[in-house]
Structures are given as C-alpha cells and as structure tokens.
Residue, then its C-alpha position, 0 to 999 in steps of 0.5 A: x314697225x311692221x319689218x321690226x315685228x316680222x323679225x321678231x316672229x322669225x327670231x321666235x320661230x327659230x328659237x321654238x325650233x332650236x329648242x325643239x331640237x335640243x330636247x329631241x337631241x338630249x331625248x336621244x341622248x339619254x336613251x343612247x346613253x341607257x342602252x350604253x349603261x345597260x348593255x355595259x351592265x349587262x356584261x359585266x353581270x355576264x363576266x361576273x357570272x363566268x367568273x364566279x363560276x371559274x372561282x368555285x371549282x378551283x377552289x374544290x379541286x385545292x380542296x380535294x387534292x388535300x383530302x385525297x392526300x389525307x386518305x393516301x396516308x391513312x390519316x384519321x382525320x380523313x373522315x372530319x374532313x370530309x364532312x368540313x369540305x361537305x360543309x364547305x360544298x353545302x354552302x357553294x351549292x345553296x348559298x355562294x351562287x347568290x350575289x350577297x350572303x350573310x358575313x357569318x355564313x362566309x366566315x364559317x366557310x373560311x374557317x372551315x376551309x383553315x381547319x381542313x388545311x391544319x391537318x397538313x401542316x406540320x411543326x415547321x409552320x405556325x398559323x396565326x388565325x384571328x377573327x375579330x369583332x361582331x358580326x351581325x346582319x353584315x352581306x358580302x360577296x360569296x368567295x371573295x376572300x377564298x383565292x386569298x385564303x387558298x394562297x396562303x396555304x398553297x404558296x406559304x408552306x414548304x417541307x424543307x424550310x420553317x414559316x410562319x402563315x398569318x390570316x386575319x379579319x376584323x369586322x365592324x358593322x360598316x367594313x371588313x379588314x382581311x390581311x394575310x401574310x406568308x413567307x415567298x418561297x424560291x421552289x414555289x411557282x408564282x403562277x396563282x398569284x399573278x393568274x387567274x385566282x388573283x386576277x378574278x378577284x381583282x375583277x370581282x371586287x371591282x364590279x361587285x364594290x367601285x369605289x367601295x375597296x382597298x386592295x393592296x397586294x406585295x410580295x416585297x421583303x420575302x413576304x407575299x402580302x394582302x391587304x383588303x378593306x371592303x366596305x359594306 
C-alpha cells in the first residue's frame, strides 16, 4: 500500500503545483490585459483630444470667412452675426471642451450656426430645417453633428444652379436622428467630404459611442446624404 500512497502524494503535490501556477498565469494575465486596456484607453482619450482640438478651429475658420464676406458687401446683417458667432464661441469655449454637454445647448449651436449661414443664401436655394421632438436632461457629444451641418452649406450651394439643402433632427429621450441632404455639384471639390472634417467624425463616433451608432453617408443619385442615429 505504501508505493499506492506515495503515488498518490505526488499526483497531489503535482496538482498543488499546477494549479498554483495556473492562478499565477491567469494573475499575470490579467494585469498584462489592464495595462493593454489602459494603455489603449489612454490613447484613444489622447487622439479624441487632438481630434476635438482640430474640429473646433475649422469650424471658426468657416464660420468667419462667411462674416468677413457679410462685412466686404456691407451687409446689415453683419453685426447680428457677429454677436451668433459670439454665441457659437461662448459655447466652445465653456462648454464643448467637456465630453458630454446637454443636448439643448448643442442644438442651439447648430441653430445659430444655420442662422448665420441663411444670410448668404439667396433665392436659388430653399433650406429645410426641422427640430423635432422634446428635448429634456439628453448629453451628447460637443460637435459632433457640426462637420455634417458645415457641409451642408459648404458643398450644397451653387451661384449659377437652384438646390434645395435639408437638415433635420428628431430627438426622443433615448436617441438622436440627425439627417441632411443636399444636391452634389460637379464644380465643387470633394475634399471635405471625403478629408478630415468627415474622417474625425467617423473616429469620434466610434471612440465616443461603440456600438452605440448608425452612420450611413451616400453620395449616390446626385445627392450627398447623411444619416446618423446615436444613442444615448
């Protein structure tokens, strides 16, 4: 009996130590995999940061061409445009550097932003601008529908040719529907809507809401469309 016994305390001795070093294996493991995890964390927070930071001053470069051009023809809607783009940059400044802001504030933005771009337009181009739904105690991301709204107007309208541009939002308390459209231009260049405005909102969206979004973008039919659903 005595070889059975001493058998026995070895196949023992050997489990302790196997299982021993499968916990150690799987300890390392983990704290491998959270340093993975934080230092991919780490840089996406970094490339979100640097992409905010690119977002914000082209969308004031737009925005103050298009004064610029008011002032050049003496237009007397210079001076309430300067005081929308003043509110436009009130809110960057205070509120857009955080990752979430109230939904309400973000569309006041926008809507100033679609105010100041009326201005220019003349009676060759109709805009449609649809707010629906309530908007309550709703975050979303500082921005993120403005490269959307910029291209509406930067690519949608043409001096020679009549279009029609389409901006619309539909809000319920667990989503967001924004969807635009305007008429695709052969004399206008392409290289926001396939460069970096469009790419760093693809990227935002992605580290901001996984699996948490729908963006469809076309320019199919003589139409550049974009339809993005997020959810809160």
């Amino acid at each position: 009996m005595k070889p059975r016994a001493d058998f026995i305390s070895v196949f023992l001795y050997l489990l302790i130590i196997v299982i021993s070093v499968i916990k150690e294996t799987n300890k390392k493991l983990q704290e491998t995999t959270k340093r993975a995890l934080q230092a991919e964390a780490e840089k996406a927070q970094a490339e979100l940061s640097f992409l905010k930071a690119q977002v914000n001053p082209h969308f004031l470069y737009n925005t103050l061409n298009n004064i610029y051009t008011l002032a050049i023809i003496k237009d007397d809607h210079t001076g309430p445009s300067i005081m929308k783009l003043s509110n436009i940059m009130r809110y960057i400044t205070d509120e857009a550097n955080h990752d979430f802001v109230g939904l309400q504030n973000e569309i006041d933005c926008i809507t100033d932003f679609i105010s100041l771009q009326k201005l220019r337009l003349t009676k060759k181009t109709t805009l449609e601008y649809r707010l629906e739904g309530l908007i309550g105690n709703q975050q979303i991301a500082p921005l993120i529908l403005m490269a959307f709204v910029e291209n509406v107007f930067k690519y949608g309208i043409s001096n020679h040719k009549c279009g029609d541009l389409v901006i619309h939002i539909n809000v319920t308390d667990t989503s967001i529907n924004f969807y635009c459209k305007n008429v695709l231009y052969p004399d206008k260049k392409n290289t926001e809507r396939t460069g970096i405005g469009l790419e760093n909102t693809k990227k935002r969206l992605q580290y901001i809401y996984p699996n948490k979004h729908v963006l469809n973008v076309s320019d199919h039919d003589g139409f550049f469309t974009v339809n993005l659903t997020i959810h809160f």
